[in-house]
PDB file with SEQRES, HELIX, SHEET and CRYST1 records, atoms N, CA, C and O in Angstrom:
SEQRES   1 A   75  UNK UNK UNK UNK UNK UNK UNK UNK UNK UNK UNK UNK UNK          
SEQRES   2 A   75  UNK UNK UNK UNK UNK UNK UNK UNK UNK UNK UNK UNK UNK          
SEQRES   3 A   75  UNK UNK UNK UNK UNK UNK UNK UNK UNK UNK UNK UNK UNK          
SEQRES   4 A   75  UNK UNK UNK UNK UNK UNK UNK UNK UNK UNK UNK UNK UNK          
SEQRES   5 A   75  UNK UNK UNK UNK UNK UNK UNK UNK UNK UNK UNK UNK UNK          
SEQRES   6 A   75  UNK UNK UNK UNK UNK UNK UNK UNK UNK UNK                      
HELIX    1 AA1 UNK A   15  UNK A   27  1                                  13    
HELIX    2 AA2 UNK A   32  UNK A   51  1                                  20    
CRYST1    1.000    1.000    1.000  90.00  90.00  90.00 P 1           1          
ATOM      1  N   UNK A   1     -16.966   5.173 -15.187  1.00  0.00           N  
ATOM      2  CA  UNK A   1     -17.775   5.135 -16.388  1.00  0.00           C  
ATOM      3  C   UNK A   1     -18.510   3.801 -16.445  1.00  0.00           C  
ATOM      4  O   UNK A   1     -18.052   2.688 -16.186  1.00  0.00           O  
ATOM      5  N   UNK A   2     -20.074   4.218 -16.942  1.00  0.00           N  
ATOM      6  CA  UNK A   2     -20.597   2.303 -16.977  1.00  0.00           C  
ATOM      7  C   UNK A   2     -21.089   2.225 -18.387  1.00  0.00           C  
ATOM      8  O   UNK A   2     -20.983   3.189 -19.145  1.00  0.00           O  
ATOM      9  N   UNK A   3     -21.489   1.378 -18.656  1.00  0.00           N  
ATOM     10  CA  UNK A   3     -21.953   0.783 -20.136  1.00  0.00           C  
ATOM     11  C   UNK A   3     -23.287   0.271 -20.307  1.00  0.00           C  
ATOM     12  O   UNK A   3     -23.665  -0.600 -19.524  1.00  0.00           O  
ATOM     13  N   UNK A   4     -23.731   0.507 -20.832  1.00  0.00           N  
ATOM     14  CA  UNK A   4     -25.311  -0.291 -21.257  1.00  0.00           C  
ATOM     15  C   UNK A   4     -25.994   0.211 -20.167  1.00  0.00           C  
ATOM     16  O   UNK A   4     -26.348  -0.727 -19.452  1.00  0.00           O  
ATOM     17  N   UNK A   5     -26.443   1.634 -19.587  1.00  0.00           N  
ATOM     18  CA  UNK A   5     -27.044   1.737 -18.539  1.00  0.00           C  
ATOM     19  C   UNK A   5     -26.996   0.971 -17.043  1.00  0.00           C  
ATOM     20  O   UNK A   5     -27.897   0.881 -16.209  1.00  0.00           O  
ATOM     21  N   UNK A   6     -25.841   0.534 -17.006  1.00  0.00           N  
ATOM     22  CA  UNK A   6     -25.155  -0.031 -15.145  1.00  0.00           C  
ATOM     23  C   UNK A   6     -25.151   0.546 -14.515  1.00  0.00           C  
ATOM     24  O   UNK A   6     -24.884   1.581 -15.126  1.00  0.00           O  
ATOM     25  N   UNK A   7     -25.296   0.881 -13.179  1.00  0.00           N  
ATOM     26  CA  UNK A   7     -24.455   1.424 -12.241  1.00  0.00           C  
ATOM     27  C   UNK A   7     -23.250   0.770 -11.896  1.00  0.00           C  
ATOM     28  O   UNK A   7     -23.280  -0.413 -11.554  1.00  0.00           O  
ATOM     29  N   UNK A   8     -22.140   1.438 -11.951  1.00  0.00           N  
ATOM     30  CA  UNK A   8     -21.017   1.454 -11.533  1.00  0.00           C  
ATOM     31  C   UNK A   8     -20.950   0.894  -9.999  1.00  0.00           C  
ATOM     32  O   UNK A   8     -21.840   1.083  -9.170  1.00  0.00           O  
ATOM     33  N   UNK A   9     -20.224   0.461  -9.857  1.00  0.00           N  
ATOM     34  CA  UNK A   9     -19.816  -0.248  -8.335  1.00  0.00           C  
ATOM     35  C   UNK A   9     -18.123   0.236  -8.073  1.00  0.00           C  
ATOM     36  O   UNK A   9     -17.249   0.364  -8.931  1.00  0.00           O  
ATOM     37  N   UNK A  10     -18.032   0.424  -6.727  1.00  0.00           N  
ATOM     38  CA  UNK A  10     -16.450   0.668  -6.415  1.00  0.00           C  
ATOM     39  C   UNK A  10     -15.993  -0.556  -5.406  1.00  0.00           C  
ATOM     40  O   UNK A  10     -16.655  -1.144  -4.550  1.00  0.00           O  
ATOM     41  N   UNK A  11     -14.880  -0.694  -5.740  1.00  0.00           N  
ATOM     42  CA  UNK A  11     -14.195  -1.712  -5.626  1.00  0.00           C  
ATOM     43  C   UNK A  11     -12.997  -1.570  -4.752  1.00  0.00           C  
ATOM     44  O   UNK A  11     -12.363  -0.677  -5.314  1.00  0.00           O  
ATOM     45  N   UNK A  12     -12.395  -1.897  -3.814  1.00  0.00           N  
ATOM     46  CA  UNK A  12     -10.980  -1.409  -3.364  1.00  0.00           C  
ATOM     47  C   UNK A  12     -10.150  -2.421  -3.341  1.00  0.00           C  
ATOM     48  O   UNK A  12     -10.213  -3.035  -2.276  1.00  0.00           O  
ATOM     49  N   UNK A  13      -9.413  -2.827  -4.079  1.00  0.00           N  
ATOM     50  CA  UNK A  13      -8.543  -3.863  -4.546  1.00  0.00           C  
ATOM     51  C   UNK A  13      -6.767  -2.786  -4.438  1.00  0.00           C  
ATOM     52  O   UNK A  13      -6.739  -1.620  -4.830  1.00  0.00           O  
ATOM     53  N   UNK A  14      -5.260  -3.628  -3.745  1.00  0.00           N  
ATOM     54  CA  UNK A  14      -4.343  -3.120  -3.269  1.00  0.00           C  
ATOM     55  C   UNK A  14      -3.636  -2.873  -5.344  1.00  0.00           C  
ATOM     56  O   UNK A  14      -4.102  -3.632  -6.194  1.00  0.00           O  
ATOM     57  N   UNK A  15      -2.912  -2.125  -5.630  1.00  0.00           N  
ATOM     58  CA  UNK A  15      -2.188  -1.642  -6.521  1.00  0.00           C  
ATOM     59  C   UNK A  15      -1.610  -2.691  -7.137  1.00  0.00           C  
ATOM     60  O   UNK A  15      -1.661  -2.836  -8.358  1.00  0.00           O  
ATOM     61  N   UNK A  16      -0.969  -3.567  -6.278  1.00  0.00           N  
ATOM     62  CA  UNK A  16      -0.209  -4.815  -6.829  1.00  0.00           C  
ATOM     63  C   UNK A  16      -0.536  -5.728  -7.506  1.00  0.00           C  
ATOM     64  O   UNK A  16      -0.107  -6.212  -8.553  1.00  0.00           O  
ATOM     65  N   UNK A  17      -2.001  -6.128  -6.294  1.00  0.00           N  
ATOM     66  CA  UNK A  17      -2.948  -7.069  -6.647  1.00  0.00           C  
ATOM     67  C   UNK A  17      -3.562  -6.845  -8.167  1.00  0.00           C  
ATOM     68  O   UNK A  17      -3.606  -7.663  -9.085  1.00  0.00           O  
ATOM     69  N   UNK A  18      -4.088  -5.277  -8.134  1.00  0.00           N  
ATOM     70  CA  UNK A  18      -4.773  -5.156  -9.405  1.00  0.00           C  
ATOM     71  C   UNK A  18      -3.901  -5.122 -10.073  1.00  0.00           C  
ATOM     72  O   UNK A  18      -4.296  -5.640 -11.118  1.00  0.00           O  
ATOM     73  N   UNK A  19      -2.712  -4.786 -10.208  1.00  0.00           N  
ATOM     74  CA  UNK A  19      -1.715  -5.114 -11.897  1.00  0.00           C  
ATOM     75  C   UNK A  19      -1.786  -6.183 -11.833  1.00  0.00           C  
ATOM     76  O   UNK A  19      -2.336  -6.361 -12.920  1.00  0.00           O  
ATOM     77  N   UNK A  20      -1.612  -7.783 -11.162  1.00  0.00           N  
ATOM     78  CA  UNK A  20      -1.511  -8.694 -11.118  1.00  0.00           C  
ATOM     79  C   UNK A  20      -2.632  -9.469 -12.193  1.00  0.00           C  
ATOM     80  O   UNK A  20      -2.587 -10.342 -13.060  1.00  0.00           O  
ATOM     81  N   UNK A  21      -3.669  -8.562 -11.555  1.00  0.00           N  
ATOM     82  CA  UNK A  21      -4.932  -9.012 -12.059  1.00  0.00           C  
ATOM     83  C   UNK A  21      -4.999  -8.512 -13.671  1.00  0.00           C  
ATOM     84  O   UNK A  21      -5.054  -9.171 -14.709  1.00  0.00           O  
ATOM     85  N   UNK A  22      -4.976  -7.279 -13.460  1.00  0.00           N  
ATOM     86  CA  UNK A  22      -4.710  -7.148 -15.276  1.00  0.00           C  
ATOM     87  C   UNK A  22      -3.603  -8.045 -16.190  1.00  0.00           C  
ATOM     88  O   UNK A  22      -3.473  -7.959 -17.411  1.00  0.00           O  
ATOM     89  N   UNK A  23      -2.974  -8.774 -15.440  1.00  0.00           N  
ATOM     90  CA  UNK A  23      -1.895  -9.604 -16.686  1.00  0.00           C  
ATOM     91  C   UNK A  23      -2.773 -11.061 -16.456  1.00  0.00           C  
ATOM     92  O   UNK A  23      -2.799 -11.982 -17.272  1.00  0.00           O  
ATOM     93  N   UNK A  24      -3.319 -11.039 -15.443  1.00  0.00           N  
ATOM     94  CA  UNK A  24      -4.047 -12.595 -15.594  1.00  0.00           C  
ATOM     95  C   UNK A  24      -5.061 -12.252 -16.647  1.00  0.00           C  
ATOM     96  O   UNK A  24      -4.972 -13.072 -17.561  1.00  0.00           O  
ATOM     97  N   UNK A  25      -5.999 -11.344 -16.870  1.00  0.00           N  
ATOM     98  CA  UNK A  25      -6.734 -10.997 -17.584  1.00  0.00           C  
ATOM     99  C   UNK A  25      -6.613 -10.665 -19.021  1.00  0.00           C  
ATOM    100  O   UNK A  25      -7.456 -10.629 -19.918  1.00  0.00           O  
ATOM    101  N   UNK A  26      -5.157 -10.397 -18.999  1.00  0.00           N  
ATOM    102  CA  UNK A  26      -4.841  -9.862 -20.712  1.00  0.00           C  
ATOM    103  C   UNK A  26      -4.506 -11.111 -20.794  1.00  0.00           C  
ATOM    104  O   UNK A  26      -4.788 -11.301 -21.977  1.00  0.00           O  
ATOM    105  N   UNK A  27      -3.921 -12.589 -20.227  1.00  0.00           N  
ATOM    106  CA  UNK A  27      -3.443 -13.713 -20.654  1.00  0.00           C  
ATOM    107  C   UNK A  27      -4.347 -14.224 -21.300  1.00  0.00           C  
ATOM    108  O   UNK A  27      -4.331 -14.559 -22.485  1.00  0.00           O  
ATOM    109  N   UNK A  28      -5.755 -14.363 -20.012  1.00  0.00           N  
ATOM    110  CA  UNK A  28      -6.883 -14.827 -21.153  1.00  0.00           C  
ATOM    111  C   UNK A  28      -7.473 -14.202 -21.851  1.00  0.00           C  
ATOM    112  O   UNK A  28      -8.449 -14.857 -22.218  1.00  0.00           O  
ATOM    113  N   UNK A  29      -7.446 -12.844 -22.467  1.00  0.00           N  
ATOM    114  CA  UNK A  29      -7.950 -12.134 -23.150  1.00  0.00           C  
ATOM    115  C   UNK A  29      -9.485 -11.595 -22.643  1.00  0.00           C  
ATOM    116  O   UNK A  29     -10.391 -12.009 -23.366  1.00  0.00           O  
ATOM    117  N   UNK A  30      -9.738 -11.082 -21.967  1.00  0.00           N  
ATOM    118  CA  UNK A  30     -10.719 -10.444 -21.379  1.00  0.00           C  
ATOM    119  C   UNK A  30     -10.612  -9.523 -20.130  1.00  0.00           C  
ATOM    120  O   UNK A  30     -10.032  -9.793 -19.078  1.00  0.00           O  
ATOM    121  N   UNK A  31     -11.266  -8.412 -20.441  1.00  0.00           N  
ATOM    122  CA  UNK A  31     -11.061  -7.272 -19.882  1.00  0.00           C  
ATOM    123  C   UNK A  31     -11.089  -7.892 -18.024  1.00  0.00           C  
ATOM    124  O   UNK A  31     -11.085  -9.075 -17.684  1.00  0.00           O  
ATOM    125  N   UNK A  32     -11.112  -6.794 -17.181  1.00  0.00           N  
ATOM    126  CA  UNK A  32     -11.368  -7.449 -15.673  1.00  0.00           C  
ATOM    127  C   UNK A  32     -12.485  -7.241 -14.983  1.00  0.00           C  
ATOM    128  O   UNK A  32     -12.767  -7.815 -13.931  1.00  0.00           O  
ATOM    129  N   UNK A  33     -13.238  -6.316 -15.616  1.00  0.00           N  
ATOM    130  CA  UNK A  33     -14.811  -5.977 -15.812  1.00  0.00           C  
ATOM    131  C   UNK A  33     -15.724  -6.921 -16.093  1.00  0.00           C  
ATOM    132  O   UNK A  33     -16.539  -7.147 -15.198  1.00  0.00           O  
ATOM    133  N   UNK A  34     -15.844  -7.761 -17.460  1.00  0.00           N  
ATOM    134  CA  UNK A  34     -16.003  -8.693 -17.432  1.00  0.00           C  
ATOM    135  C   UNK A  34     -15.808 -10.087 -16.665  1.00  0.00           C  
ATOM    136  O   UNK A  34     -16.745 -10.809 -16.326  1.00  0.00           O  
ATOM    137  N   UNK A  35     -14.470 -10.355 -16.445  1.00  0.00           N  
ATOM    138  CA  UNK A  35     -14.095 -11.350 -15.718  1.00  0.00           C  
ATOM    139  C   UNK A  35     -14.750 -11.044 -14.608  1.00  0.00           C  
ATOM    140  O   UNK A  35     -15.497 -12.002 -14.407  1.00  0.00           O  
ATOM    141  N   UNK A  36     -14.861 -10.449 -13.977  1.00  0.00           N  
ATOM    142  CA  UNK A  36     -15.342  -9.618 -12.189  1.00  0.00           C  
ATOM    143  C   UNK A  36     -17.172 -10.520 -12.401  1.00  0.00           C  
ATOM    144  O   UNK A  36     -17.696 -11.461 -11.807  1.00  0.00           O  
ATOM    145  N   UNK A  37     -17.658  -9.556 -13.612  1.00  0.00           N  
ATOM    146  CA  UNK A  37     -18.629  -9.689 -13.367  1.00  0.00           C  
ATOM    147  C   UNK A  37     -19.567 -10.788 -13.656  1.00  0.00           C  
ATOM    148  O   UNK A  37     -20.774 -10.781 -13.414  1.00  0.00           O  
ATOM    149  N   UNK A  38     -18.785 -11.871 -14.277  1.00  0.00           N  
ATOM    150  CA  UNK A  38     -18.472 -13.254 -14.626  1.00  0.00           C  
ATOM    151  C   UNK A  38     -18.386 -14.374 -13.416  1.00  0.00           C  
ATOM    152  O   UNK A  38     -18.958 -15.401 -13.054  1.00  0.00           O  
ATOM    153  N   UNK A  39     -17.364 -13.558 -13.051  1.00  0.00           N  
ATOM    154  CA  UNK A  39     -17.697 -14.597 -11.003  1.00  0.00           C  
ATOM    155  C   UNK A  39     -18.388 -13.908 -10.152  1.00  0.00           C  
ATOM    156  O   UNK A  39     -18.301 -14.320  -8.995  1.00  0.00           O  
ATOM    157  N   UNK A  40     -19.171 -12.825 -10.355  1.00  0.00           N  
ATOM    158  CA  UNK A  40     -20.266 -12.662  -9.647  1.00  0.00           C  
ATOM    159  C   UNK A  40     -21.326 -13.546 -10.219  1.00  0.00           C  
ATOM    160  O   UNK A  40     -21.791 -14.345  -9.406  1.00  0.00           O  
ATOM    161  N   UNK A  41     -21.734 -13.583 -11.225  1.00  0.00           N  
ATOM    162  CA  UNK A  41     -22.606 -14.900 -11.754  1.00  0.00           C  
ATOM    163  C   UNK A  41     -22.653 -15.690 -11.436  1.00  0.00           C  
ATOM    164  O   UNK A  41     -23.737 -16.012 -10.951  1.00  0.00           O  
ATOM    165  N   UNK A  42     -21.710 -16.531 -11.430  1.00  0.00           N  
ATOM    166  CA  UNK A  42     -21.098 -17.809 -11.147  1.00  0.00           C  
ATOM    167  C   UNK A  42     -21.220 -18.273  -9.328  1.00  0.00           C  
ATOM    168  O   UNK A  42     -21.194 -19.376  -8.782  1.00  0.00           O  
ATOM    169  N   UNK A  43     -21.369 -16.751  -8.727  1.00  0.00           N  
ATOM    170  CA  UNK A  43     -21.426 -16.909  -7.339  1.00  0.00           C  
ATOM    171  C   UNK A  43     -22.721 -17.092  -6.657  1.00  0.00           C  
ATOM    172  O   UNK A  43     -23.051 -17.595  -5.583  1.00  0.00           O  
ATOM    173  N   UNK A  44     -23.438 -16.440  -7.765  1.00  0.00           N  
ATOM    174  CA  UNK A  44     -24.465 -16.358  -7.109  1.00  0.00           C  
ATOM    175  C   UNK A  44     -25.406 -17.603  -7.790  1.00  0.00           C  
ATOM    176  O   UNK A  44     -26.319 -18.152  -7.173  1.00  0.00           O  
ATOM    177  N   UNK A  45     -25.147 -17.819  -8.688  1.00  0.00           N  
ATOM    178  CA  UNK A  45     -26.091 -19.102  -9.049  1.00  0.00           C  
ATOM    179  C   UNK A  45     -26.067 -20.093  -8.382  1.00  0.00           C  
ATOM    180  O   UNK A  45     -27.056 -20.781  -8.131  1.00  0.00           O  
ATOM    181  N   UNK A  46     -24.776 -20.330  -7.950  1.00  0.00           N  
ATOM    182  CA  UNK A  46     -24.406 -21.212  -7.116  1.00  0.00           C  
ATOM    183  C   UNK A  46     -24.769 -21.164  -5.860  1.00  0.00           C  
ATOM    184  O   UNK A  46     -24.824 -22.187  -5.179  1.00  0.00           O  
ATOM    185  N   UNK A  47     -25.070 -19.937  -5.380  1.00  0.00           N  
ATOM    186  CA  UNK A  47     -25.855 -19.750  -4.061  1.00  0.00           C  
ATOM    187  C   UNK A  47     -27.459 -20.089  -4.099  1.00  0.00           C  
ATOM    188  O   UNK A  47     -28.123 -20.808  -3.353  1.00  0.00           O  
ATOM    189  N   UNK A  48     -27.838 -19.314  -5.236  1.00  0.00           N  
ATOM    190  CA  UNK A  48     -29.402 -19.475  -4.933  1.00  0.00           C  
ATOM    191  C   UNK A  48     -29.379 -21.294  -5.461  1.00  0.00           C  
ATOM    192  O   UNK A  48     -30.101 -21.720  -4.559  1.00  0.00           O  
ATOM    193  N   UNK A  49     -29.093 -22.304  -6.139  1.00  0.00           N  
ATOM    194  CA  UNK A  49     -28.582 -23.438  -6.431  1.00  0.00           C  
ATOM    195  C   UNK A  49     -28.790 -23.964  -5.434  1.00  0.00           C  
ATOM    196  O   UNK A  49     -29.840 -24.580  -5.251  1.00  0.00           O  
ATOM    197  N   UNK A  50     -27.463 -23.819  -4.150  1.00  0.00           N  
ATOM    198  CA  UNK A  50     -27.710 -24.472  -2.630  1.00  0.00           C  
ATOM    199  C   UNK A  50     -28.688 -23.885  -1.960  1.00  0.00           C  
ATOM    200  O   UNK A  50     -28.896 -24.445  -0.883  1.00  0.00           O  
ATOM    201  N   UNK A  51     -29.511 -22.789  -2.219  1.00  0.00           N  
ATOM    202  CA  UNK A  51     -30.755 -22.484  -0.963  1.00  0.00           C  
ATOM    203  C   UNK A  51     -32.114 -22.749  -1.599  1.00  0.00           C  
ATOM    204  O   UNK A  51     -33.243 -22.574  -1.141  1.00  0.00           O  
ATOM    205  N   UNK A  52     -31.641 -23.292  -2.962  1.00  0.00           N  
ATOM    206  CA  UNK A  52     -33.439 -23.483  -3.712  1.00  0.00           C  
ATOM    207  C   UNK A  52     -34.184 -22.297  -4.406  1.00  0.00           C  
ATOM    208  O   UNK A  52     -35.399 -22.241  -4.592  1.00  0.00           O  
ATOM    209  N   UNK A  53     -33.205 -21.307  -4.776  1.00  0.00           N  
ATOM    210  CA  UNK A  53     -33.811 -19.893  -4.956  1.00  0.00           C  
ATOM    211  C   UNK A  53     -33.625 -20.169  -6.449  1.00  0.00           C  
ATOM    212  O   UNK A  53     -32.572 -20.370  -7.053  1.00  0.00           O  
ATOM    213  N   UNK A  54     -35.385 -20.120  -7.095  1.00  0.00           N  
ATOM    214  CA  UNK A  54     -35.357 -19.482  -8.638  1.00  0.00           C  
ATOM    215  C   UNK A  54     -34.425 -18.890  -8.976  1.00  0.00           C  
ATOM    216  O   UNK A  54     -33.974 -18.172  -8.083  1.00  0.00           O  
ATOM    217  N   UNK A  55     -33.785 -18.852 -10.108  1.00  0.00           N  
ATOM    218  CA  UNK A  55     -33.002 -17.482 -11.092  1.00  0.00           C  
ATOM    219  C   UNK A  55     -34.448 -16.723 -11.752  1.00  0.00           C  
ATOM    220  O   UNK A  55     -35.409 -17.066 -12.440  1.00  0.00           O  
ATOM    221  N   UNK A  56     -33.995 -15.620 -11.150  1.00  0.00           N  
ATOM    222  CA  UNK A  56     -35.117 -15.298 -11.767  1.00  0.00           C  
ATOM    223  C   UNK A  56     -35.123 -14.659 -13.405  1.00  0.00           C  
ATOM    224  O   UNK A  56     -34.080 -14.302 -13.953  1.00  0.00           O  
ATOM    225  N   UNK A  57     -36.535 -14.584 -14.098  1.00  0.00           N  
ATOM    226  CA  UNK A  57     -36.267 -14.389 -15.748  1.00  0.00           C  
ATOM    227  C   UNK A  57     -35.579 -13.326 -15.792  1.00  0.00           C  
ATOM    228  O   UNK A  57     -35.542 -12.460 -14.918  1.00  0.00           O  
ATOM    229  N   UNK A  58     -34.852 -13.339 -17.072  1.00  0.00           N  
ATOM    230  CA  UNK A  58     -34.245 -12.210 -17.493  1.00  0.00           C  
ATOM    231  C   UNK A  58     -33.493 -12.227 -18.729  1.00  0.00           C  
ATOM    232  O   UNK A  58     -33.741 -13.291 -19.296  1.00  0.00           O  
ATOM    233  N   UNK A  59     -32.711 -11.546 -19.375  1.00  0.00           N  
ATOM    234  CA  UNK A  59     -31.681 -11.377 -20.094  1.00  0.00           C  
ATOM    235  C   UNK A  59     -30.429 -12.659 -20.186  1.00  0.00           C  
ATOM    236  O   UNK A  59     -29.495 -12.839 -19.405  1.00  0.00           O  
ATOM    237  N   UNK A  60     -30.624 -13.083 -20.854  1.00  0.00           N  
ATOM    238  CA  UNK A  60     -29.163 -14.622 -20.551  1.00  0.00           C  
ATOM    239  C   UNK A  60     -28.543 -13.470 -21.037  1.00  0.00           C  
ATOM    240  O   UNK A  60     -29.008 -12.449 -21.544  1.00  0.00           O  
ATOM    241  N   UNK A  61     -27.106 -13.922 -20.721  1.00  0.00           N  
ATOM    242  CA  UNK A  61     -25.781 -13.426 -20.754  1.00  0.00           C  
ATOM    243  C   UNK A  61     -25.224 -14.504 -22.224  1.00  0.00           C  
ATOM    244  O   UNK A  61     -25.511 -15.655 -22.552  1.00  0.00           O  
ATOM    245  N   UNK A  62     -24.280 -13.397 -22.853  1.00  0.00           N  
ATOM    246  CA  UNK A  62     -23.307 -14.428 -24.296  1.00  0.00           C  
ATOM    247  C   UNK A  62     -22.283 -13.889 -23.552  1.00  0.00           C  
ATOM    248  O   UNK A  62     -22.199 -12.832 -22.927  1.00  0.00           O  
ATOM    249  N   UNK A  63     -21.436 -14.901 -23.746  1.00  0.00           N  
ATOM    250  CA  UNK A  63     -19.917 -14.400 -23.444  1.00  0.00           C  
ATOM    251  C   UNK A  63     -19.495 -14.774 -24.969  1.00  0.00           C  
ATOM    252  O   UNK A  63     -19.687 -15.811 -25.603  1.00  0.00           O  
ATOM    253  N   UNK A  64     -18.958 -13.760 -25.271  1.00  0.00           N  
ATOM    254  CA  UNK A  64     -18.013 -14.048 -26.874  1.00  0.00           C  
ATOM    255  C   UNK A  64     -16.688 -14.397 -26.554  1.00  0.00           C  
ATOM    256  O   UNK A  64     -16.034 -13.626 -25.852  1.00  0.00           O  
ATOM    257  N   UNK A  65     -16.130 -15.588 -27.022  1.00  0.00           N  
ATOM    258  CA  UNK A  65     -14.543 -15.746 -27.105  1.00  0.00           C  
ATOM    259  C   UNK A  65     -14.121 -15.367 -28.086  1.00  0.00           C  
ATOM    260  O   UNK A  65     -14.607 -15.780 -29.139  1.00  0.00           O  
ATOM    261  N   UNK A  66     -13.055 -14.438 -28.084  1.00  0.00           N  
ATOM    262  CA  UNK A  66     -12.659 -14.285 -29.579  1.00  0.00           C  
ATOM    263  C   UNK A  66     -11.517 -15.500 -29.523  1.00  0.00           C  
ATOM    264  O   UNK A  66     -10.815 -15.932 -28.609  1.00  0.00           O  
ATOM    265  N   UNK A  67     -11.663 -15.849 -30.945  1.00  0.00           N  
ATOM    266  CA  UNK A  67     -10.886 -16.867 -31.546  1.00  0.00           C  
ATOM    267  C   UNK A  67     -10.130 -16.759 -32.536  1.00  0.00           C  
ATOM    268  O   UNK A  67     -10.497 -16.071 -33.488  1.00  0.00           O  
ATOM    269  N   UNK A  68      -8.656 -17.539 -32.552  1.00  0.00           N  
ATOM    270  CA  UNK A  68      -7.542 -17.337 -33.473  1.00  0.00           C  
ATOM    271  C   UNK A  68      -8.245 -17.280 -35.049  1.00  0.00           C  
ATOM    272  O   UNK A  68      -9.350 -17.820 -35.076  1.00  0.00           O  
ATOM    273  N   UNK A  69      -7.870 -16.822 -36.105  1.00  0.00           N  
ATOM    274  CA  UNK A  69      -8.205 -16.802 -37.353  1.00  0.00           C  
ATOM    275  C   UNK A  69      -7.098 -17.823 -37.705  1.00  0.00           C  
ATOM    276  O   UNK A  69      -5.985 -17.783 -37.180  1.00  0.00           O  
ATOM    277  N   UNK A  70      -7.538 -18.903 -38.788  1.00  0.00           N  
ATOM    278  CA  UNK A  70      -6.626 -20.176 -39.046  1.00  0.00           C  
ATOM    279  C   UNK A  70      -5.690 -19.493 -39.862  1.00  0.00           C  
ATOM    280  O   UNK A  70      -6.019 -18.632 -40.678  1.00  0.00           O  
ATOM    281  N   UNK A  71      -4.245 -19.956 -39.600  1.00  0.00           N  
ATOM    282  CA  UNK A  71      -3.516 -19.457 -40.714  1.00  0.00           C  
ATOM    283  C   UNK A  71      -3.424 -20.341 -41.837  1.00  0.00           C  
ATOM    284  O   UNK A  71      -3.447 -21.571 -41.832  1.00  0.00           O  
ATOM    285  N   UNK A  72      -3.290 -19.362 -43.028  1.00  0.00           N  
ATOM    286  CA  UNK A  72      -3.365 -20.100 -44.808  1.00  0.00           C  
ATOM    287  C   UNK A  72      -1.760 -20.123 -44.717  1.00  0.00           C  
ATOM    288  O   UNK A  72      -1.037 -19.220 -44.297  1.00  0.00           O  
ATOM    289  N   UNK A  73      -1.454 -21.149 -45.124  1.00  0.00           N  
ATOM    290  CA  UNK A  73      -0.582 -21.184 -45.539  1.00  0.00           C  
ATOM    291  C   UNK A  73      -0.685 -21.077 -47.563  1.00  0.00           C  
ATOM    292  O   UNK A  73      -1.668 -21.331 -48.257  1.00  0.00           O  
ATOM    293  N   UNK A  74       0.835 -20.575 -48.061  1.00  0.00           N  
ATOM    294  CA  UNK A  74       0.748 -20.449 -48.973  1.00  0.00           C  
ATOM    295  C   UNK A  74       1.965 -21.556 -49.821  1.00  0.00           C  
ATOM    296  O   UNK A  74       3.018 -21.911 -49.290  1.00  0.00           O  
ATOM    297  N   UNK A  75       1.548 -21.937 -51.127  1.00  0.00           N  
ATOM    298  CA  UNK A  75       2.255 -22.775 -51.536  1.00  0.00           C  
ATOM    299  C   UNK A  75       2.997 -22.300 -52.612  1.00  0.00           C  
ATOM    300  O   UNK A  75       3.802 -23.037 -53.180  1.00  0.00           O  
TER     301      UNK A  75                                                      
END                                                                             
């Protein structure tokens, strides 16, 4: 299934590995979809970076953190 009009990509990652990966991912709170497609970013900027290659225009990316709600204490 993809989202926002993607194509889907397949992936072959071993059984273990990927549970592994889902508890690193629920630790920091973000799906592994995201995270995945987060260091593909990160990979490639960094590539075109070392060869001199424009980013080219487009869509910036938000990453939302969700964040703790402060607790009230009551008196």
């Amino acid at each position: 299934m993809t989202t926002k009009g993607q194509p889907g990509r397949v992936v072959r990652i071993d059984d273990a590995t990927w549970d592994a990966y889902g508890q690193l991912c629920a630790e920091k709170g973000i799906a592994r979809a995201a995270d995945m497609r987060m260091h593909v970013v990160r990979e490639v900027n960094a590539w075109r970076k070392a060869n001199g290659i424009e980013t080219p225009p487009g869509k910036k990316r938000v990453v939302r953190v969700p964040r703790k709600k402060p607790t009230t204490e009551s008196d």
